[in-house]
Each structure stands twice: as structure tokens, then as C-alpha cells.
ROVEX-71232 format. One record per residue (C-alpha): residue number from 0; residue in one letter; x, z, y. Coordinates in steps of 0.2 Angstrom, whole numbers, plus 5000, padded with zeros to 4 digits. Last residue first. Layout:
BEGIN
+-----+------+------+------+------+
|  nr | rest |   c1 |   c3 |   c2 |
+-----+------+------+------+------+
| NUM |    a |    X |    Z |    Y |
...
+-----+------+------+------+------+
END
This chain:
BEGIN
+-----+------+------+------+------+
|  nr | rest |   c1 |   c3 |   c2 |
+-----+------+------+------+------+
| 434 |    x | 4959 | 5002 | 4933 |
| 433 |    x | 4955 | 4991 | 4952 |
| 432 |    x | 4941 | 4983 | 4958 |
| 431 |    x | 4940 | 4979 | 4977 |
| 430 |    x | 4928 | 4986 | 4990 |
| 429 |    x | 4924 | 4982 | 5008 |
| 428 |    x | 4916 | 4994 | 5019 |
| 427 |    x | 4902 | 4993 | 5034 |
| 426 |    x | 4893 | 5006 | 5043 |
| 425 |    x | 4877 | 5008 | 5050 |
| 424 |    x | 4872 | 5017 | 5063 |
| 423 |    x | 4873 | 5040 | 5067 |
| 422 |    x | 4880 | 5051 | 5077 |
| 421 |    x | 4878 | 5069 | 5077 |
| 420 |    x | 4870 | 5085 | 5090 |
| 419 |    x | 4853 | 5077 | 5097 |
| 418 |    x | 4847 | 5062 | 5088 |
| 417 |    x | 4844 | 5046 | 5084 |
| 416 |    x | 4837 | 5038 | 5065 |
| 415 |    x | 4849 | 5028 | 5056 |
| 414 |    x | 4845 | 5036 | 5039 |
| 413 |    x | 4847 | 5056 | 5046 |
| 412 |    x | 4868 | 5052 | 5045 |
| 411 |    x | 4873 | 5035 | 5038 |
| 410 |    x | 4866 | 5018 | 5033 |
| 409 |    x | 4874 | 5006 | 5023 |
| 408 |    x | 4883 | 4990 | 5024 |
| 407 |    x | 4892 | 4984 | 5010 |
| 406 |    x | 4904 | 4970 | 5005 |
| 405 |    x | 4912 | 4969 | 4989 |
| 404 |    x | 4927 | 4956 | 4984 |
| 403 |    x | 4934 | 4946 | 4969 |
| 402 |    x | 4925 | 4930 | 4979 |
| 401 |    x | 4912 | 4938 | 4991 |
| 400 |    x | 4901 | 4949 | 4983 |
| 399 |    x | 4887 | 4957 | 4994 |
| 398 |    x | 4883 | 4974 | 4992 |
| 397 |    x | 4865 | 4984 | 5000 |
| 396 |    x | 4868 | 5003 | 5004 |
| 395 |    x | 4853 | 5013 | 5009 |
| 394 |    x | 4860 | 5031 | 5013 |
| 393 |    x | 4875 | 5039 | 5015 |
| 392 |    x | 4873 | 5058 | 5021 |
| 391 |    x | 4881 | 5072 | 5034 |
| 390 |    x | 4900 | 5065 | 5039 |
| 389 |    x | 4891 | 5047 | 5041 |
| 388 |    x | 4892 | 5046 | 5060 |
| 387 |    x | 4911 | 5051 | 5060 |
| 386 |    x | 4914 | 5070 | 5065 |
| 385 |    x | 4920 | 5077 | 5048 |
| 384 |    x | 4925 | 5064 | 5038 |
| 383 |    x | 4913 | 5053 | 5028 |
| 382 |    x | 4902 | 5055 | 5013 |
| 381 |    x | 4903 | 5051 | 4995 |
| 380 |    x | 4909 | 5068 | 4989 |
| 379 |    x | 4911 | 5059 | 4969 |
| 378 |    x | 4927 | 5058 | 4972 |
| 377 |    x | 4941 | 5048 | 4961 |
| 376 |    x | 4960 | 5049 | 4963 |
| 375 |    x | 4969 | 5037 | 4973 |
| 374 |    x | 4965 | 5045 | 4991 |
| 373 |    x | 4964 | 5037 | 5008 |
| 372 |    x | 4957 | 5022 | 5006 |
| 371 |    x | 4941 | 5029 | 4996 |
| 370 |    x | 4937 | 5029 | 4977 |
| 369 |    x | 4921 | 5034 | 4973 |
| 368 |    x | 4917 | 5039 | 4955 |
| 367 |    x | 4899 | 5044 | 4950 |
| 366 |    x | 4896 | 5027 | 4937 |
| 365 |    x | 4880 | 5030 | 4931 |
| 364 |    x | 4873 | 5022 | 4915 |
| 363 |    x | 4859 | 5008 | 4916 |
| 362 |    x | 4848 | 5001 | 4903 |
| 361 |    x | 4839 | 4984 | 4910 |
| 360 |    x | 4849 | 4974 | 4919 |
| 359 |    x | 4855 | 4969 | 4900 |
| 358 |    x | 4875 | 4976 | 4900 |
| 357 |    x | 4873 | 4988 | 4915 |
| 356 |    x | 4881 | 4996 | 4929 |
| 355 |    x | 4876 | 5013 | 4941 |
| 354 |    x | 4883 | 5019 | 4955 |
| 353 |    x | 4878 | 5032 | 4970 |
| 352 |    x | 4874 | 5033 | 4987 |
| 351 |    x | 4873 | 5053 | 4993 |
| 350 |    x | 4856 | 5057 | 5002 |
| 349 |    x | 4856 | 5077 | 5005 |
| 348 |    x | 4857 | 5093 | 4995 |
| 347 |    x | 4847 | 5084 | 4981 |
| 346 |    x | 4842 | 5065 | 4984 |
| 345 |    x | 4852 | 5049 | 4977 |
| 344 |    x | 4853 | 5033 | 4984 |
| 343 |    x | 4855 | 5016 | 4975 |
| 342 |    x | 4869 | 5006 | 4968 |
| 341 |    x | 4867 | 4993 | 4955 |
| 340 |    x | 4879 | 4981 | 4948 |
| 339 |    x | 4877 | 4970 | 4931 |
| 338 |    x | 4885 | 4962 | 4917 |
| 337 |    x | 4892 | 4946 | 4914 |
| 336 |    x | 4901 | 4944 | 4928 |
| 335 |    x | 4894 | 4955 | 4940 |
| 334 |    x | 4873 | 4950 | 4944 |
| 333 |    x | 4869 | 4960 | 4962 |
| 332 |    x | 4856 | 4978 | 4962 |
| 331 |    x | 4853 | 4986 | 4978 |
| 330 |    x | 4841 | 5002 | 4974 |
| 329 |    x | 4832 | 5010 | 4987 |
| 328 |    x | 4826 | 5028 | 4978 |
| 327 |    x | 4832 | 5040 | 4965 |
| 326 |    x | 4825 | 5057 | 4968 |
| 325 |    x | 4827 | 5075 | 4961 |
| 324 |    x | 4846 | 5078 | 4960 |
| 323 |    x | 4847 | 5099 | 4960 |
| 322 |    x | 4864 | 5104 | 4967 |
| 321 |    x | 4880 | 5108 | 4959 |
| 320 |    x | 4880 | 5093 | 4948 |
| 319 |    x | 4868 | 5088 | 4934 |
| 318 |    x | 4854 | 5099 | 4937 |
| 317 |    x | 4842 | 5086 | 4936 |
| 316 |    x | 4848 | 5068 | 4932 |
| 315 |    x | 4836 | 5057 | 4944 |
| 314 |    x | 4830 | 5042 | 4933 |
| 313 |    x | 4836 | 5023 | 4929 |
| 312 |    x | 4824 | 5007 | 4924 |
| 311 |    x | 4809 | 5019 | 4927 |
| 310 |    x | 4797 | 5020 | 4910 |
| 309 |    x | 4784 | 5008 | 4903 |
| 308 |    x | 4795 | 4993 | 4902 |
| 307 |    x | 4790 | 4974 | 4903 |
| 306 |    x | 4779 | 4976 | 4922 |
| 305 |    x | 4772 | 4963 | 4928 |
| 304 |    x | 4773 | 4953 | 4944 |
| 303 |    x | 4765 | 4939 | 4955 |
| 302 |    x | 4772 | 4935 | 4970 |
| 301 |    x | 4793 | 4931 | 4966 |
| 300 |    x | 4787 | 4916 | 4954 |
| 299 |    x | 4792 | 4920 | 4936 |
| 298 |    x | 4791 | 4937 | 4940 |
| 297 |    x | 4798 | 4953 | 4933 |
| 296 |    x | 4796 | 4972 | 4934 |
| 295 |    x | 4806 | 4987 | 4936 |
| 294 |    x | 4806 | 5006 | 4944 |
| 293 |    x | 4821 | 5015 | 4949 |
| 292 |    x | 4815 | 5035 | 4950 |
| 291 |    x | 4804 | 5048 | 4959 |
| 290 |    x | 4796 | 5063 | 4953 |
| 289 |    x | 4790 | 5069 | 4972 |
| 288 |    x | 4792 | 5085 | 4980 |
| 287 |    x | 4781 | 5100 | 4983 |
| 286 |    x | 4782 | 5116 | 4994 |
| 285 |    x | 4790 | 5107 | 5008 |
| 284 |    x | 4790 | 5090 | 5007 |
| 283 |    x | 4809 | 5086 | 5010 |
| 282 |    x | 4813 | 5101 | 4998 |
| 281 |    x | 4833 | 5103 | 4999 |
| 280 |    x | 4838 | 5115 | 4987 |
| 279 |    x | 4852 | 5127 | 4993 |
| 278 |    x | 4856 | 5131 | 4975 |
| 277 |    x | 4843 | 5147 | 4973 |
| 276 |    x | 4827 | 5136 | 4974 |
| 275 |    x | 4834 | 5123 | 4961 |
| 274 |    x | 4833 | 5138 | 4948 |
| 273 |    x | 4814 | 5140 | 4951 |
| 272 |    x | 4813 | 5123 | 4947 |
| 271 |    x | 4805 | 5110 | 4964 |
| 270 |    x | 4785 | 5108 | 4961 |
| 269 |    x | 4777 | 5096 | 4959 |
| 268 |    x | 4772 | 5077 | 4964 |
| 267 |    x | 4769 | 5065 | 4953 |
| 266 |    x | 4775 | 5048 | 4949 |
| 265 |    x | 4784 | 5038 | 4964 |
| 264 |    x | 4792 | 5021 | 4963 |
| 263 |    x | 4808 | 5016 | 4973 |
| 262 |    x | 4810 | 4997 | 4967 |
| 261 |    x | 4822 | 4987 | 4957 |
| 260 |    x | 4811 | 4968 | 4954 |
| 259 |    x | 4821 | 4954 | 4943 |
| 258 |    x | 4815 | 4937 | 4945 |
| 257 |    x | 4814 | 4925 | 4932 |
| 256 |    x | 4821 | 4907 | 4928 |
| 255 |    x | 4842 | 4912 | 4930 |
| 254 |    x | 4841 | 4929 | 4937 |
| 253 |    x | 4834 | 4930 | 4957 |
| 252 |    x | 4837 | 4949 | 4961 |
| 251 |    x | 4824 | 4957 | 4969 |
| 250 |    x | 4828 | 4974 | 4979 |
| 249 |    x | 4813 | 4986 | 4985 |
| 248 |    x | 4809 | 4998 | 4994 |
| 247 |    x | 4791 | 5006 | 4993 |
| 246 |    x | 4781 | 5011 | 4978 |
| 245 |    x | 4768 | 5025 | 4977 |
| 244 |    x | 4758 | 5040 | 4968 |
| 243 |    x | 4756 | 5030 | 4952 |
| 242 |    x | 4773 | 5023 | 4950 |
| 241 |    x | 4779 | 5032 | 4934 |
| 240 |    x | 4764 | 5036 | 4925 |
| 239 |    x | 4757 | 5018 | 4928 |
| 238 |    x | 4744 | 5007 | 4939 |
| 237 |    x | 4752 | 5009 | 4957 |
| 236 |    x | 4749 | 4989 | 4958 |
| 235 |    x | 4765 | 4983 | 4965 |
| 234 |    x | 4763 | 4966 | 4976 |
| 233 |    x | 4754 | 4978 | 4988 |
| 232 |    x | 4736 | 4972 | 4992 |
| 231 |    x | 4733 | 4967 | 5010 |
| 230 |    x | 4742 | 4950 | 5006 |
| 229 |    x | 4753 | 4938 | 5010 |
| 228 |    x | 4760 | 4943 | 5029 |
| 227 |    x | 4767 | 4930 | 5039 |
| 226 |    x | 4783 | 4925 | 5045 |
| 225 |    x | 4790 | 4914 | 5057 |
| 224 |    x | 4810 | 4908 | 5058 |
| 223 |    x | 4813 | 4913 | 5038 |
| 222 |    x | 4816 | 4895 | 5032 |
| 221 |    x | 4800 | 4888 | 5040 |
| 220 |    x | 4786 | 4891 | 5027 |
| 219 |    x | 4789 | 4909 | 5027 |
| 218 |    x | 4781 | 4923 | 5017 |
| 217 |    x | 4779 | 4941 | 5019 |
| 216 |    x | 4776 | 4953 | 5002 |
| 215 |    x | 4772 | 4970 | 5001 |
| 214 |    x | 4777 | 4989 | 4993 |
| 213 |    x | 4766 | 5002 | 4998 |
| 212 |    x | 4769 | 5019 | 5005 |
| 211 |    x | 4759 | 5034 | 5014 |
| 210 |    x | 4771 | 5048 | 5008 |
| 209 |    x | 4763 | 5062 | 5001 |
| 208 |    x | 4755 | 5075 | 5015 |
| 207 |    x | 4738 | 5079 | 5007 |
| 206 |    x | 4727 | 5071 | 5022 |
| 205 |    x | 4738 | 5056 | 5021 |
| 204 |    x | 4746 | 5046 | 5038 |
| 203 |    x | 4741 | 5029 | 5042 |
| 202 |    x | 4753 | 5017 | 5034 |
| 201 |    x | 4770 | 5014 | 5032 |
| 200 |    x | 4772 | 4996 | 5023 |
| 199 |    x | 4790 | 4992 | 5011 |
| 198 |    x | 4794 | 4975 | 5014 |
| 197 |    x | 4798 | 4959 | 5002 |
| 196 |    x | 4804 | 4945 | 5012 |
| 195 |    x | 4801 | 4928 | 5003 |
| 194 |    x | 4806 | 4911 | 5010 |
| 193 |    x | 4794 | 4901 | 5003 |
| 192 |    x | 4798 | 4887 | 4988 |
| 191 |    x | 4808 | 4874 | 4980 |
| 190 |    x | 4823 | 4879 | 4992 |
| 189 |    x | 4820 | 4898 | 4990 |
| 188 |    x | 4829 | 4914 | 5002 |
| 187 |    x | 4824 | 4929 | 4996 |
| 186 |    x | 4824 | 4942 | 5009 |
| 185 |    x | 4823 | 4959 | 5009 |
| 184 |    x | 4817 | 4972 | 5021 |
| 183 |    x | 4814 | 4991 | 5020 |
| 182 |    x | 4804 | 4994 | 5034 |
| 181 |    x | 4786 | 4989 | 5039 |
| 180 |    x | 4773 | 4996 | 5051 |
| 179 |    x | 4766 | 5012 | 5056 |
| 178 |    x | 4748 | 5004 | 5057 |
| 177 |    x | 4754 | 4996 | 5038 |
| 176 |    x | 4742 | 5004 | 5024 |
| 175 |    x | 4727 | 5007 | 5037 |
| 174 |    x | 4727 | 4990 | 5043 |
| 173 |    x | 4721 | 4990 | 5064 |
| 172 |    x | 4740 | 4992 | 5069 |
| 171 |    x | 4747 | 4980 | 5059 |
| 170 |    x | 4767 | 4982 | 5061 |
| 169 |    x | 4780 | 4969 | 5067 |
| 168 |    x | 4791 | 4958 | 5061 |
| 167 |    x | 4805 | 4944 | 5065 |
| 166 |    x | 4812 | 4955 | 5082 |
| 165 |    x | 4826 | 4946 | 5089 |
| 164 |    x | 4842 | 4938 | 5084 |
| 163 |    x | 4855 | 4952 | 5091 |
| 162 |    x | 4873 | 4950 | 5086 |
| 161 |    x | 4882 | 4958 | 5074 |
| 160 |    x | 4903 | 4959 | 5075 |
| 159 |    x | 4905 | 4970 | 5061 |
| 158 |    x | 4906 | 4955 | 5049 |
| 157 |    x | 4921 | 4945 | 5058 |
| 156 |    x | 4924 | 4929 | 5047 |
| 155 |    x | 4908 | 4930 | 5041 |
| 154 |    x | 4903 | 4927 | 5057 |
| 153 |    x | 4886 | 4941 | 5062 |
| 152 |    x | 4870 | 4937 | 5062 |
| 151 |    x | 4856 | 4951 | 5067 |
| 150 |    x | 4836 | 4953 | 5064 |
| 149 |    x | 4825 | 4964 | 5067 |
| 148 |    x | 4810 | 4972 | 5056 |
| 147 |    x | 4802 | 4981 | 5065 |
| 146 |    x | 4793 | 5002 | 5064 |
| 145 |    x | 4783 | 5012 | 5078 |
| 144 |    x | 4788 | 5028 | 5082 |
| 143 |    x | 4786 | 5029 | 5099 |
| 142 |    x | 4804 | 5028 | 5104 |
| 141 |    x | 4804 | 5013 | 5093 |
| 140 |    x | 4811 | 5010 | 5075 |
| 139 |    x | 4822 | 4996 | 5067 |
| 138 |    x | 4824 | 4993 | 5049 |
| 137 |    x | 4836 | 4979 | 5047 |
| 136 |    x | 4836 | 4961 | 5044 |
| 135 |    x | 4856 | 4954 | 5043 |
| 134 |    x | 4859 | 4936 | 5044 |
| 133 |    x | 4881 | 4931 | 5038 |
| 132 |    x | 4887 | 4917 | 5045 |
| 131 |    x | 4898 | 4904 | 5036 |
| 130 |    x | 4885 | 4894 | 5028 |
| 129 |    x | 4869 | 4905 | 5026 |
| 128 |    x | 4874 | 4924 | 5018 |
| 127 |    x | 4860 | 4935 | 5018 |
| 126 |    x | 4861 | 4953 | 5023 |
| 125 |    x | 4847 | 4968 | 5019 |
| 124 |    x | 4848 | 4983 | 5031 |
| 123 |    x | 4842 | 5000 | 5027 |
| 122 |    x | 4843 | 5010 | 5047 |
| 121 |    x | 4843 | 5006 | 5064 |
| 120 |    x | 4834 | 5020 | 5072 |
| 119 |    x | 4828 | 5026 | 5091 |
| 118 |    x | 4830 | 5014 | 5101 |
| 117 |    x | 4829 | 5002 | 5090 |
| 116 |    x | 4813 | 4991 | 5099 |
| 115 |    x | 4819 | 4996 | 5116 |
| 114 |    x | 4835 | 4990 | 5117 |
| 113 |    x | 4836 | 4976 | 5103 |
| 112 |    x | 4856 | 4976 | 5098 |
| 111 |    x | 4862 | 4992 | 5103 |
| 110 |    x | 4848 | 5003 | 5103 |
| 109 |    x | 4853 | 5014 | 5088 |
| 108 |    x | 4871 | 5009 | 5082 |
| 107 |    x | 4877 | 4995 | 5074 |
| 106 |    x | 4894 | 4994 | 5067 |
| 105 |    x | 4897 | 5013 | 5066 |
| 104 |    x | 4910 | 5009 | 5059 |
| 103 |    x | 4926 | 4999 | 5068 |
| 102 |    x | 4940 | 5009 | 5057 |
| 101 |    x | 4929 | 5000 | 5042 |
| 100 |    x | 4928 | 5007 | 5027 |
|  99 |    x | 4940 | 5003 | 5013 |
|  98 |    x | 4930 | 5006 | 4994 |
|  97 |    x | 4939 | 5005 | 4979 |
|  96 |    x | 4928 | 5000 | 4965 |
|  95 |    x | 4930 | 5006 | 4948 |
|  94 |    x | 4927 | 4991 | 4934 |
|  93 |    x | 4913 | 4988 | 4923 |
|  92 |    x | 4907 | 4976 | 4933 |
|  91 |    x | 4923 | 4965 | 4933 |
|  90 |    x | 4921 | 4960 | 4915 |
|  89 |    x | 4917 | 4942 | 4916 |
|  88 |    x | 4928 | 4941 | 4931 |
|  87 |    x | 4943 | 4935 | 4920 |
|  86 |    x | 4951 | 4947 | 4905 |
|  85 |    x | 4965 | 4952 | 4916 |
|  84 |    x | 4958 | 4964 | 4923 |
|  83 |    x | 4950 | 4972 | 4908 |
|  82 |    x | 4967 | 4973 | 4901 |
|  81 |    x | 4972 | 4967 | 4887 |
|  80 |    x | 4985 | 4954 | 4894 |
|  79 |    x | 4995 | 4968 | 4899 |
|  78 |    x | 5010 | 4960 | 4895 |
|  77 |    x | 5011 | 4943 | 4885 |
|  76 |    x | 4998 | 4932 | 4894 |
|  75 |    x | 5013 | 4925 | 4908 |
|  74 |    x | 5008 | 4923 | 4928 |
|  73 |    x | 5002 | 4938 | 4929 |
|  72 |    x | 4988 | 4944 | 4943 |
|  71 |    x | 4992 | 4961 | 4947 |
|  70 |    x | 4981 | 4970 | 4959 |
|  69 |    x | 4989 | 4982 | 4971 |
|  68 |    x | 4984 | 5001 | 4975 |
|  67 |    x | 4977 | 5007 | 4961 |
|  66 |    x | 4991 | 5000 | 4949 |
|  65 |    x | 5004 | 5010 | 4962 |
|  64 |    x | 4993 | 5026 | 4957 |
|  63 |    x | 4994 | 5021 | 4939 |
|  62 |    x | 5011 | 5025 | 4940 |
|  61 |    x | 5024 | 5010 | 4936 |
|  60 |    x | 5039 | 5021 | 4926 |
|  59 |    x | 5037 | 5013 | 4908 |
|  58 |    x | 5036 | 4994 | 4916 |
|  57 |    x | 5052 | 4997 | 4929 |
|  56 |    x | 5048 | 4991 | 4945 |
|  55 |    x | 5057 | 4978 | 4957 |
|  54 |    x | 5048 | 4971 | 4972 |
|  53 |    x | 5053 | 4953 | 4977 |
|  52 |    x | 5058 | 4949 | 4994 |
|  51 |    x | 5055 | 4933 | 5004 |
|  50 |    x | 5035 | 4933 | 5006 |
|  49 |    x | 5032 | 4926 | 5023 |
|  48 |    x | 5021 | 4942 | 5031 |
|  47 |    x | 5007 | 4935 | 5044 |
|  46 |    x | 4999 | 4923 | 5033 |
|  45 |    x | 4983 | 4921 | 5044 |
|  44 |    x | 4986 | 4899 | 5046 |
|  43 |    x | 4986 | 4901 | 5026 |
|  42 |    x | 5003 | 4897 | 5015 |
|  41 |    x | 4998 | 4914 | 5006 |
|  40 |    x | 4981 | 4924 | 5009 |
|  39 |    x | 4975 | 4933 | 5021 |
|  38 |    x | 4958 | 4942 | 5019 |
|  37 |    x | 4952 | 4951 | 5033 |
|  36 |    x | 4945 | 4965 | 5038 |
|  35 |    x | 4951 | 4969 | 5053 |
|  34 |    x | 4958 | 4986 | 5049 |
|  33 |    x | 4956 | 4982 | 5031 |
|  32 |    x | 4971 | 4970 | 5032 |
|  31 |    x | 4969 | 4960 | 5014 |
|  30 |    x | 4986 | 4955 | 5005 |
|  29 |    x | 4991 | 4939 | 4997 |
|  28 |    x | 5006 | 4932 | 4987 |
|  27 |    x | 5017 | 4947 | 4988 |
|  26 |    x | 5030 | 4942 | 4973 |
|  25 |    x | 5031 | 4952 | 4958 |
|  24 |    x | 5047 | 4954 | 4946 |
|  23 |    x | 5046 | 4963 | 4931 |
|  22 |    x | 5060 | 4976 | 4921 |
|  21 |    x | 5061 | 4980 | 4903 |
|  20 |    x | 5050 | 4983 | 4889 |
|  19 |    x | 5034 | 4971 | 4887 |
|  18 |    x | 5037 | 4960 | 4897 |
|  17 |    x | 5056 | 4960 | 4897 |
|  16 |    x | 5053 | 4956 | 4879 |
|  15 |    x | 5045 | 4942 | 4880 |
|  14 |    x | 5057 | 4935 | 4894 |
|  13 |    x | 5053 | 4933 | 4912 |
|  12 |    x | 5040 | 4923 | 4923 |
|  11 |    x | 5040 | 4930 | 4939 |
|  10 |    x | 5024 | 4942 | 4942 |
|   9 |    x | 5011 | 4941 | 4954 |
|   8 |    x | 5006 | 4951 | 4969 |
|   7 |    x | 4991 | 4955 | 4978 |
|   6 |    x | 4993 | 4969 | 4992 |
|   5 |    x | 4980 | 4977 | 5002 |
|   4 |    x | 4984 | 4981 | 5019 |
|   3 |    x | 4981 | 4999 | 5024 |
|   2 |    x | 4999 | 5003 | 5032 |
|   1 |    x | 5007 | 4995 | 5017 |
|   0 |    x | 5000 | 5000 | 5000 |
+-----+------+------+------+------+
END
């Protein structure tokens, strides 16, 4: 690691025995500066470092710290072949990521882009990538409480440097399931079809204090420049155990002839363990909180949808660390290899994002290490330094994979939403896998 660049290096080509035994050469062909975030590679009009020295490094004395650090990519098959990264990207989900977040985060903070319309949150972001611009739509709230959908590009070349794009949705006063208005945006971009954007709907508040949500659909006939509502009726029919008391963010995921449906669904609401009460539990609806977990249905056409498992795709684990982990909600789920990503946020003490991977898109086992810039061993902490916008909670994180790297946005203290005492925006972080 050199002053937070990245290196990628590959190895001189030596005997078969000095593969495996003795000493290797590697050459600096490419290094990322996370800084800017940029990726320079060798014999490109960025290559800032002319690569005239070669490292040398003993096989039986290379840490797995320096393996952290720098991604190998060797020229001969004989040494280290076996290794998952060395097996082609086919494997790459089941790899750690190490995240670098950006020295420029917050990278949108409330108010910055639409004035009065984010004046008080921006918050759960989805991004598109169109050419060589990245489009953000992101939940935007008012100073009255009132909830958009606004929009943002940013080059990819620079993707902190958002500009504003204007306001692409607003709520429905006179509908009872969406006077708040809608949040949670994706969008599914279609050349034999609409532009899909699926939003969760806030509506009129309930007498018994659960959450008023419902998951719809929006449509565009114009490539996303005008959008229309679909339907009054939520594209999730709250019909089973796990999803009867609600459903509300969502991430589709277009897979070969079907599309695949991650959403936040809510079964009943009870109440929190006797032991949770004595480990600092945090009970965002007071004396009752809500089962919720990662439900799952399919579509052969992005509007209608069924559901193939009668159970959530992934569930809160309990009493699994120090606190109680009661909720699972906004999942972002991306196809790695031949496997499959998903990270969502979890809900005990506060909202920590989380890591799950899967062989079928349908089982899913968590992955709880983090691995930041500044440290080489794992943490599972997941929040920022004391003082930066994100030092209370990470929420809402949506990935993008950009040749062999990850690019997240997610939200940080109180969800985006202003206030008195802490910062708070979205940020931004690229990751790479490494051992």
C-alpha cells in the first residue's frame, strides 16, 4: 500500500521451482488512487508512476497482510493457481471485499442539490449507469415532511461530483396509501419495454402506529424523463405470514428471462425478549416491534409477481452479537460471477449494513466482515469515525460493479434526515476483493 493507492502487480516469469519455493518478481502494472477515486492503469494518459523497479519478496515470508493489500495477477499457472483469485471472476462473490471510502463523503448532503425539496433528507439512493454518466434517484424530504424522488447524474469518471436533475416524483395527496409520498426508488431500465421504477408509498398515518407501507410500481414510456403511477394496488399483495403487515423497499434484479424481487416485508408485530430489554435494545416502536425479514418473488414481466418460497429469502439472527438484531430491511442484491451479492441493513442497537452471498439467489449465508482502508484485519463495527456523518449508523447501501470493482453509495447518520448535533448525506466507497 502506498499512501492509499492500490497496487496491482504481476509476476515475471521464473522457473517452476522458484514458484513454488524461492523468490518472485512483480511489476506495478496498475494501482487505483482512492483519494480521487480513480483507476489508473499502465501506458494510460493517468499513469502517474512509470513502473522501473521490481519488488522482491520471498514466497514463505509474503504476509497475508501484503496479499490484502495488492492483488496478484500471475503471469505463469504453477504457483497459487488454486486460489479463488486466480480461478477467473466466476468466483469473485465469495470473496471479502475491502471497502475505501471516499475522503470527499458526505457526497450529497441535505439541501444541496434541490433546495427546498431536500431540505431536510437525502437518503436510500438507487444509481444507473447510462454511457459514461452515472443517474442517481434518491429519497428526498421537505421541511414539511413531504417525500420525492429526485434525481442526480454524476461522470463516472468523478462519481462524488452529483449534479441536480430535478424532481422525477412526487406524492398523491388525495390517495390514502401515498399522501406522504414515495421513497425507496429503483429503476429498471427496459429496451423492449417501460422503464420501471419500483417505490416504496407512505401513506396516511395508522390508528395502531405500524408503519403505513406499500410497495408500487411507476412506469415510463419516455426512458425515465416522465413517470406515471401504475396502479393504486401495491405490486406485493400482503397475502402471507411473512409479509402480511407490509412491504416497502425493494431491489429487482433482471436474471436471464425472470426478474428477481428482494423486498423489506413485515410479519407481525410483538414484543421485543425480556433479555433484549437489558442489552440497550433499541425499540423504534416503542412497546412493539415488527418481525421483519428479506422477502422474494419473481416475474416474468417486472408488473406481475408471485411468490415461489413461503418463507423470507434471509432473516434477522436474534441474539447473535451483543445486541438483539430484530430487522432486516432494504436489500441491494447484484449477480457476481456465478454466484450472487446482497447487502442490506440490519436493526438492533442502530442500522449497521451487512453482507450476505449465495449460490442460487435464493439461500443466503452472511458474510459480517468489513474490511476498511485503514485496518487489514476484519470488523464487523461498520460505521465511521468519530465526527464524520456516518459515526452513528450506515444505512441503505445499493453496489454497482464496475469491471473487478464495487461501487456503493449509502446513507449515513438518522437515514439522511437533518438535524441538530451530527451530520449526516450519503457517502460513497469503492471496494475490491481480496483473500
Amino acid at each position: 500500500m502506498i499512501s492509499g493507492h492500490l497496487l496491482t502487480v504481476k509476476q515475471t516469469p521464473t522457473s517452476q521451482k522458484e514458484n513454488l519455493w524461492g523468490q518472485i518478481s512483480i511489476e506495478i502494472i496498475s494501482y487505483i488512487d482512492y483519494n480521487n477515486v480513480k483507476l489508473l492503469r499502465k501506458n494510460s494518459k493517468y499513469w502517474q508512476y512509470k513502473p522501473t523497479f521490481q519488488l522482491k519478496a520471498n514466497m514463505k515470508n509474503i504476509s497475508k497482510n501484503l496479499i490484502s493489500c495488492i492483488l496478484i495477477v500471475l503471469t505463469s499457472s504453477i504457483c497459487l493457481s488454486c486460489h479463488p483469485l486466480n480461478q477467473g471472476s466466476s468466483q469473485s462473490y465469495a470473496l471479502p471485499i475491502k471497502w475505501h471510502f471516499s475522503k470527499q463523503n458526505p457526497v450529497i448532503t441535505p439541501g444541496q442539490l434541490h433546495g427546498d425539496f431536500d431540505a431536510k433528507r437525502v437518503s436510500c439512493c438507487s444509481v444507473l449507469q447510462l454511457g459514461d454518466i452515472y443517474r442517481m434517484y434518491y429519497w428526498a424530504e421537505d421541511n414539511n415532511g413531504h417525500y420525492y424522488i429526485a434525481q442526480a447524474e454524476a461522470p463516472i469518471s468523478n462519481p462524488t461530483a452529483w449534479k441536480a436533475k430535478g424532481i422525477v416524483l412526487e406524492r398523491q395527496p388525495d390517495k390514502p396509501h401515498n399522501s406522504q409520498g414515495p421513497c425507496y426508488a429503483q429503476v429498471i431500465p427496459q429496451d423492449d419495454g417501460p422503464w420501471l421504477m419500483y417505490v416504496c408509498t407512505w401513506g396516511t398515518a395508522r390508528p395502531d402506529g405500524k408503519l403505513p407501507y406499500a410497495t408500487h410500481l411507476v412506469t415510463s414510456q419516455d426512458q425515465g424523463k416522465t413517470w406515471q403511477y401504475y396502479s393504486d394496488e401495491p405490486i406485493f399483495p400482503h397475502t402471507e405470514w411473512w409479509n402480511k403487515e407490509g412491504t416497502g423497499s425493494v431491489c429487482v434484479l433482471r436474471d436471464g428471462d425472470i426478474f428477481r424481487a428482494y423486498f423489506t416485508s413485515f410479519a407481525e408485530y410483538k414484543e421485543p425478549p425480556a433479555q433484549a430489554k437489558s442489552l440497550s435494545f433499541h425499540a423504534a416502536f416503542s412497546d412493539k416491534i415488527p418481525s421483519v425479514g428479506i422477502g422474494y418473488a419473481e416475474s416474468k414481466d417486472g408488473i406481475n409477481w408471485y411468490y415461489p418460497l413461503n418463507r423470507w429469502a434471509a432473516t434477522a439472527r436474534g441474539f447473535h452479537q451483543e445486541y438483539y438484531e430484530y430487522l432486516l430491511s432494504k436489500p441491494w442484491v447484484i449477480k457476481d460471477g456465478k454466484g450472487y451479492r446482497m447487502w442490506c441493513g440490519a436493526l438492533g442497537i442502530r442500522y449497521r449494513v451487512r453482507s450476505l452471498t449465495s449460490t442460487d439467489a435464493l439461500n443466503w449465508t452472511f458474510q459480517d466482515e468489513w474490511f476498511f482502508e485503514d485496518a487489514d484485519l476484519p470488523s464487523t463495527g461498520g460505521i465511521g469515525q468519530p465526527g464524520n456523518f456516518d459515526d452513528i449508523q450506515r444505512s441503505y447501501p445499493m453496489v454497482i460493479k464496475q469491471a473487478d470493482e464495487y461501487h456503493m453509495w449509502y446513507t449515513g447518520n438518522w437515514f439522511g434526515q437533518a438535524g441538530k448535533g451530527y451530520t449526516t448525506g450519503m457517502g460513497f466507497a469503492v471496494g475490491r476483493t481480496c483473500p
